[in-house]
N, C-alpha and C positions, 0 to 999 in steps of 0.2 A: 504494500500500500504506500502510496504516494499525496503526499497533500502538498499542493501547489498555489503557493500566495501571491497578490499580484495585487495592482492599484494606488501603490503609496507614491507617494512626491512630496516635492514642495508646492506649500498654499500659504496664502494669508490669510492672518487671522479673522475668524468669520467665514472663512471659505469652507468649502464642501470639497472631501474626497468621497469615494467607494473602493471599499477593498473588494477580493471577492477569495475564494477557498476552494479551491477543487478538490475531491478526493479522486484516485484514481487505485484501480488494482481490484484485485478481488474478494470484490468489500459484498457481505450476506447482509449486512444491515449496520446501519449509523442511529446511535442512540443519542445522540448531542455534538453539535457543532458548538465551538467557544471563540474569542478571541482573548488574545493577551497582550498584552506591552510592556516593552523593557526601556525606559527611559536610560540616558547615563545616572549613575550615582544613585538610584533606586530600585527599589526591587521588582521582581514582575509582579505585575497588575494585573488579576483578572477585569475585562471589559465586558462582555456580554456574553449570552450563550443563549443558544436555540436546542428545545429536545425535540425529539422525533415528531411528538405532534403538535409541534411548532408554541411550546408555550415560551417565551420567553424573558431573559433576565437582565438586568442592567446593573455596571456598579455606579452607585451612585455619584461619580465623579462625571458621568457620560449620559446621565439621566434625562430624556427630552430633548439631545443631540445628535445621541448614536440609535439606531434602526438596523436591528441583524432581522436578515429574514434564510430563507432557504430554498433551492432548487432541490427535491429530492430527486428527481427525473436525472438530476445531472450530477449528484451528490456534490454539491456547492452552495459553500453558505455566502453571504456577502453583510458586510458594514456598512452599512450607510453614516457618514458621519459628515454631521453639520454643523455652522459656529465655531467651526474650531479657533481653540484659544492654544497659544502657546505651551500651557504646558501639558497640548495633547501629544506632544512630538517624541515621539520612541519611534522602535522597531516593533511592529504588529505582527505576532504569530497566532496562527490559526491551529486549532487543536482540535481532534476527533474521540472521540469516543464511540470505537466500534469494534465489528467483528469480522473479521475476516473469514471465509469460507476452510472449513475443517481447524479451526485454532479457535481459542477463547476472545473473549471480548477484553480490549485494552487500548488506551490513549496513544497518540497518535499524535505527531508536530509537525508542521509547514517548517519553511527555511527564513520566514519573517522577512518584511518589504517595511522601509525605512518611512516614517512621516515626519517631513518638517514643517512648522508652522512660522513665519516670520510675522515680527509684528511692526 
């Protein structure tokens, strides 16, 4: 299994990106898509997360900003992130929770796509 993160750049502040998550490989089912972020000098951050039947979570720092939703068709989740203010800018890794075909169910990480925000 493969998960493939894509979307980041630089924006200004108040601007809008979209990340987005592809998983790939031979995946039986995906129980929750996540994101995360690693600024410098802090530690990772969970951001949101989508489960299967699309309920989803926000951390409070991203509340009324960021919008995860999910492609099951295409097993890809995406970020929608709006407003952004400066200290949205980290590296964004995208995280699975799933199962691959004849193996247990286990987490799963993208290679993380950089966001910077100038202000």
């Amino acid at each position: 299994v493969q998960l493939q993160a894509c979307g980041g750049g630089p924006v200004q502040t108040g601007g809008s990106l979209r990340l987005s998550c592809a998983a790939s490989g031979s995946i039986a089912f995906i129980y929750a898509m996540r994101w995360y972020r690693l600024a410098p000098g802090k530690q990772r951050e969970w951001v949101a997360g989508i489960s299967a039947g699309g309920i989803t979570n926000y951390a409070d720092s991203v509340k009324g900003r960021f919008s995860i939703g999910r492609d099951s068709a295409k097993n890809t989740a995406y970020l929608q992130m709006n407003s952004l203010k400066p200290e949205d800018a980290a590296v964004y890794y995208c995280n699975a929770d799933l199962r691959e075909y004849g193996t247990t169910r286990r987490d799963y990480w993208g290679q993380g796509t950089l966001v910077t925000v100038s202000s």
